[in-house]
C-alpha positions in Angstrom: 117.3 40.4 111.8 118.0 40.6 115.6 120.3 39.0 118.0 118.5 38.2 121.5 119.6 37.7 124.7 117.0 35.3 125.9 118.3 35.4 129.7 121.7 34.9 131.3 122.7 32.5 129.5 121.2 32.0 126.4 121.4 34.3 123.1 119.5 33.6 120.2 119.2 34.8 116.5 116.7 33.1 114.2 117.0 29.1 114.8 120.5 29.6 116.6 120.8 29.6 120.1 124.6 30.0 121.9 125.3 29.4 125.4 126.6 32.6 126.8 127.3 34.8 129.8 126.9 38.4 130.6 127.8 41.0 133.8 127.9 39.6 137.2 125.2 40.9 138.6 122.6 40.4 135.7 121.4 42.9 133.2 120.1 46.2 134.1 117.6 49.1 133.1 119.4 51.7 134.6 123.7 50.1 133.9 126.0 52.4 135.4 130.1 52.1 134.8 131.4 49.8 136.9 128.1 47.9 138.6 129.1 44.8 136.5 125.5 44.6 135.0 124.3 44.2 131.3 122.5 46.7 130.0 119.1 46.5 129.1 117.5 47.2 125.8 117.4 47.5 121.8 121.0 48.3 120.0 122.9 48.8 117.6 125.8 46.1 116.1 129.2 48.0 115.1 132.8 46.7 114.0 133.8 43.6 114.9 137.9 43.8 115.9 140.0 40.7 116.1 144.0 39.9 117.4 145.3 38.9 114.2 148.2 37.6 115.3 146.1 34.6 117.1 143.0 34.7 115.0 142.0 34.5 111.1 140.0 37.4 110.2 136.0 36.4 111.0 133.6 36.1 107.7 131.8 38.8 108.4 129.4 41.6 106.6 130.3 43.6 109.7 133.7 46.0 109.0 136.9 43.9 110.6 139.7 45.9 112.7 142.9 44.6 113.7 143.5 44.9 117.1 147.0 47.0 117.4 149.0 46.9 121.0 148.2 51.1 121.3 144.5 49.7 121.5 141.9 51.1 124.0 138.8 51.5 124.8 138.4 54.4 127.0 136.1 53.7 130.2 136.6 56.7 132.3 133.7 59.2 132.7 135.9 62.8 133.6 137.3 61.8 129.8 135.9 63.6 126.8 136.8 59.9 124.9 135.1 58.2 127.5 133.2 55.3 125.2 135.4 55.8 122.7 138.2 53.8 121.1 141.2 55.7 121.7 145.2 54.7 120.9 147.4 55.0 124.4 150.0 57.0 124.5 152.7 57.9 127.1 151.4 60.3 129.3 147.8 59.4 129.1 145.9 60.1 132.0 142.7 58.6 132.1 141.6 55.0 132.7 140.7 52.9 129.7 140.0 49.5 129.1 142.8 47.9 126.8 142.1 45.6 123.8 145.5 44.0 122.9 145.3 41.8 125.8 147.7 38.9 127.1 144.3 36.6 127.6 142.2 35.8 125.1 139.3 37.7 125.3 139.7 40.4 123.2 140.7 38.4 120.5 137.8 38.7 118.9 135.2 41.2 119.9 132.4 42.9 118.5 131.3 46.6 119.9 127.2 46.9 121.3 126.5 50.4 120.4 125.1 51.1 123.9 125.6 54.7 125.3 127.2 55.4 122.0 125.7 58.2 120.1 124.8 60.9 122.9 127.2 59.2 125.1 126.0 59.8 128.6 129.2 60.3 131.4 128.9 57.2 134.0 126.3 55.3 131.9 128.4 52.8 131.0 131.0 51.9 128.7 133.2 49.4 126.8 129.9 47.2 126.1 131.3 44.1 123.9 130.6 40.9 122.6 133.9 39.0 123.1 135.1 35.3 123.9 135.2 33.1 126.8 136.3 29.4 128.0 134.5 28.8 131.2 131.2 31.3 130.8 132.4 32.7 133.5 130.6 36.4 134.7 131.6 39.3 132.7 131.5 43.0 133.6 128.6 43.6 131.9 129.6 42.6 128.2 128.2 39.1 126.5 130.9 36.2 126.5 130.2 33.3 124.6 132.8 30.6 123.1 135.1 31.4 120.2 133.3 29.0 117.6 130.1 30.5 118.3 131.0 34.0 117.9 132.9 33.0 114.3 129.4 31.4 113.4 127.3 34.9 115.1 129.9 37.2 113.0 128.9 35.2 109.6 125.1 35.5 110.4 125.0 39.4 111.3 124.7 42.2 109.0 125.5 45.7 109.5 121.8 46.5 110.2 121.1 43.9 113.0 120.1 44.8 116.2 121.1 43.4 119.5 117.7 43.0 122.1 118.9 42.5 125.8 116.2 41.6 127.9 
């Protein structure tokens, strides 16, 4: 099965179709970090994480991760974690973007595996499906209301693929 971002504001996976929103300056072929586009392409789903004090813990096939407050996802390139999740500690000197959150964004997210496996430095990171309330512009992750993504999480199975066009 395969999730599909139909355009900017559309995703779709078999006869279910979400309003949604995605990077600020549309999506992208050639995503860089920080141009606030989605990237194009075919990939992989992985772990869905969720604030558990706020949230129940999505139905899901996918593997569920509470979201700790030493949470991060690390978004600088000179980093040898950089798109990787990493726990902050004192002293930490790189940037990274932080996923116990006092808005509700992160509460539930699921990771894109975009520049994930051979992760390429400046390509892009922190690539998520999370939440939003207005469908407002993201930095180039896909946003869509928190009912929706509890209905997405029940759908998806560890082998479905997410299509950005």
């Amino acid at each position: 099965m395969r999730i599909r971002l139909k355009n900017k504001e559309t995703l779709l996976y078999d006869e279910f179709e979400f309003k949604c929103s995605i990077g600020k300056n549309g999506s992208n072929n050639n995503k860089k970090e920080g141009d606030n586009t989605t990237p194009k392409g075919v990939f992989g789903i992985g772990n869905i994480f969720y604030r558990s004090d706020r949230v129940k813990r999505p139905t899901s096939d996918l593997k569920t991760i509470i979201i700790k407050k030493n949470m991060a996802w690390c978004d600088d390139p000179r980093s040898k974690f950089y798109n990787k999740l990493i726990k902050i500690k004192k002293n930490l000197n790189i940037n990274y973007e932080k996923l116990y959150r006092s808005d509700s964004k992160y509460d539930l997210l699921l990771v894109i595996k975009y520049n994930f496996k051979k992760v390429i430095k400046n390509k892009g990171s922190a690539i998520f499906l999370h939440l939003t309330k207005n469908y407002s512009p993201t930095q180039g992750c896909i946003a869509l209301k928190k009912k929706d993504f509890l209905i997405l999480s029940k759908l998806i199975k560890n082998n479905t693929k997410i299509k950005i066009d």
